[in-house]
C-alpha positions in Angstrom: 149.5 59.5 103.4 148.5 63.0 102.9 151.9 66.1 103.6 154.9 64.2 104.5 157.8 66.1 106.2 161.2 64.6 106.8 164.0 66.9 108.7 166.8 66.3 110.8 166.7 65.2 114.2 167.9 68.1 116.2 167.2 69.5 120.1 164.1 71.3 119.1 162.5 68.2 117.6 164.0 65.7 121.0 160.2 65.3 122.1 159.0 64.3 118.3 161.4 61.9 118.5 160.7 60.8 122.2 156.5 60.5 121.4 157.8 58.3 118.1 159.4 55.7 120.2 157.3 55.9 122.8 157.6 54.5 126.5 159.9 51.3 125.0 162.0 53.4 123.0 160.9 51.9 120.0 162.1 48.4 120.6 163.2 47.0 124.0 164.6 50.0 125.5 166.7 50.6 121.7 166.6 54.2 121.3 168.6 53.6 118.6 171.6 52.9 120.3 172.2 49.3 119.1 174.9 49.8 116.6 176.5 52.7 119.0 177.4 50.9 121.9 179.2 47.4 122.9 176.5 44.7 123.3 177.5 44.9 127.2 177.0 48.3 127.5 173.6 48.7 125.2 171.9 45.9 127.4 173.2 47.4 130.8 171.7 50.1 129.1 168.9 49.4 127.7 165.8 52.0 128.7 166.6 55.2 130.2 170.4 54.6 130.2 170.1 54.8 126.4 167.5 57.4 125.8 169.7 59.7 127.7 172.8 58.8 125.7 170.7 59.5 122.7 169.4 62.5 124.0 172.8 63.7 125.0 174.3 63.0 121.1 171.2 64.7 119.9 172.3 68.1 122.5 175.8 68.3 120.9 174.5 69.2 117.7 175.1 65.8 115.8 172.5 64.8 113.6 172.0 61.0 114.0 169.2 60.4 111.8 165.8 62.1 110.5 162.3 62.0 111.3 159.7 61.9 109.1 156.0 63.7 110.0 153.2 63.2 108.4 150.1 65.9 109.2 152.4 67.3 111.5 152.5 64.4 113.4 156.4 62.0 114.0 156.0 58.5 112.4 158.8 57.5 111.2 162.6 57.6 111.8 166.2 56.7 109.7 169.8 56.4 111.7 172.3 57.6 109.5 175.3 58.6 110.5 179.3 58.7 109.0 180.1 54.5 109.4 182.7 55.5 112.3 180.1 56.3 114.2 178.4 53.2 114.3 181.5 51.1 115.9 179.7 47.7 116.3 179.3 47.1 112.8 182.7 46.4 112.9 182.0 43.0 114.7 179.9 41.7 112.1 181.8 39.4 109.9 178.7 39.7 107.6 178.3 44.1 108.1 182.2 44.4 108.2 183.6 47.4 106.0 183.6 46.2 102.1 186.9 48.5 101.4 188.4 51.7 103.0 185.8 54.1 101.0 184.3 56.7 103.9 180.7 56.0 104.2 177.6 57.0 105.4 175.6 54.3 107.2 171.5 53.6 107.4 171.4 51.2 110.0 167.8 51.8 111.4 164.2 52.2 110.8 161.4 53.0 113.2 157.9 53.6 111.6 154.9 54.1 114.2 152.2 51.3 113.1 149.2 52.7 110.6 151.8 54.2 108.8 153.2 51.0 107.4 153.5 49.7 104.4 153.1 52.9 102.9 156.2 54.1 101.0 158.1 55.4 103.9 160.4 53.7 104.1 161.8 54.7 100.9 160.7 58.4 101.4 163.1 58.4 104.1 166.4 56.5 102.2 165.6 59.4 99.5 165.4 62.2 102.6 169.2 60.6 103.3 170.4 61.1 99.9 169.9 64.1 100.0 170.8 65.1 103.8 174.0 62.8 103.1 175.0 65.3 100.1 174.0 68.0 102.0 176.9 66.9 104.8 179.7 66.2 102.1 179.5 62.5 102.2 180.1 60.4 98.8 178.3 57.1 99.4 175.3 55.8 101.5 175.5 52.3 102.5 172.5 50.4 103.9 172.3 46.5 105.4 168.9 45.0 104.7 167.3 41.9 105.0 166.4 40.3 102.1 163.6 37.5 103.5 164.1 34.1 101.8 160.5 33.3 101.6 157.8 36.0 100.4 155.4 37.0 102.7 156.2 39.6 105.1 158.3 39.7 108.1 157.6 40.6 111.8 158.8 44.7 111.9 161.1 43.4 114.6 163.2 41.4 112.4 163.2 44.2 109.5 164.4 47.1 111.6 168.0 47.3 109.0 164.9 47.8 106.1 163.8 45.8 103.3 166.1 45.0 100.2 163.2 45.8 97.9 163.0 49.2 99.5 166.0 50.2 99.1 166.5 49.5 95.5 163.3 51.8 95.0 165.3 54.9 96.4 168.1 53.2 93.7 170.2 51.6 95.8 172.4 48.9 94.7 174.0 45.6 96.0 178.0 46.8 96.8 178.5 43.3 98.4 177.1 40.3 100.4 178.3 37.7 102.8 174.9 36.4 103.6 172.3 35.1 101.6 169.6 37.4 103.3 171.8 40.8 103.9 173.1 42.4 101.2 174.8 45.5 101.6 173.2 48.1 99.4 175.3 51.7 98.6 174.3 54.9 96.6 176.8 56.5 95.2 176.2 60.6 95.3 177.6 62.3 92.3 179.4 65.9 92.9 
């Protein structure tokens, strides 16, 4: 990779982020909505429904993750928002809050194929850090998989991230109630 940029996603970068995820919205109609919305209402909405309800959070001035452009171009993307935004989490017996501590949560990856396998992935945690700090918040948390067998996994199944990743942006295990999905947290120090 040559100049990497990572900013927020905000109105004037909606069509970055629309030429990222393409016509499929990055993954079946996702737009990144997964963790947002009740598993009824994401499927009802999956496509347009949820582009436009991504769109719309993106119009009210909340930042839901950042992109990340490489030559100018958008080829990658991070969800992060405060946990409470992410409501379905809370369903997960294995995701489910580790204590009361207010956190920030990484819950998504999209990174346009060529640009792969490349280091940014953990460009992006470490773009978070920093854009975490930057909003007040004390802790990032991130849910990973953490493949049993070495090889490498279908980017369908890796869309939380890759263990391994996040320990490079130095991350560390807060907790685990599966053997392949740790939860990883960085604490920020004020």
């Amino acid at each position: 990779m040559t100049s990497t940029n990572i900013c927020p996603l905000t109105p004037d970068h909606w069509d970055d982020f629309e030429r990222l995820f393409g016509p499929r919205g990055a993954c079946a109609g996702c737009w990144c909505m997964y963790w947002k919305l009740s598993r009824k209402a994401f499927t009802a909405g999956q496509g347009e429904q949820n582009r436009l309800a991504q769109k719309e959070i993106v119009a009210s001035s909340q930042t839901p993750g950042l992109l990340a452009f490489v030559d100018g171009l958008p080829v990658g993307w991070v969800a992060v928002e405060p946990r409470q935004n992410y409501p379905v989490l809370n369903n997960s017996s294995i995701l489910k809050p580790l204590d009361d501590f207010p956190v920030w949560s990484v819950t998504c990856f999209y990174v346009a194929k060529g640009y792969r396998s490349q280091g940014l992935t953990v460009a992006l945690l470490k773009a978070v850090i920093d854009h975490v700090a930057r909003q007040g918040g004390e802790v990032v948390e991130g849910y990973p998989v953490e493949p049993r067998l070495a090889g490498r996994m279908p980017p369908a199944f890796i869309y939380t991230g890759l263990a391994s990743a996040f320990m490079q942006a130095g991350f560390t295990e807060a907790g685990r109630r599966s053997v392949t999905r740790p939860i990883m947290r960085y604490p920020i120090r004020k």
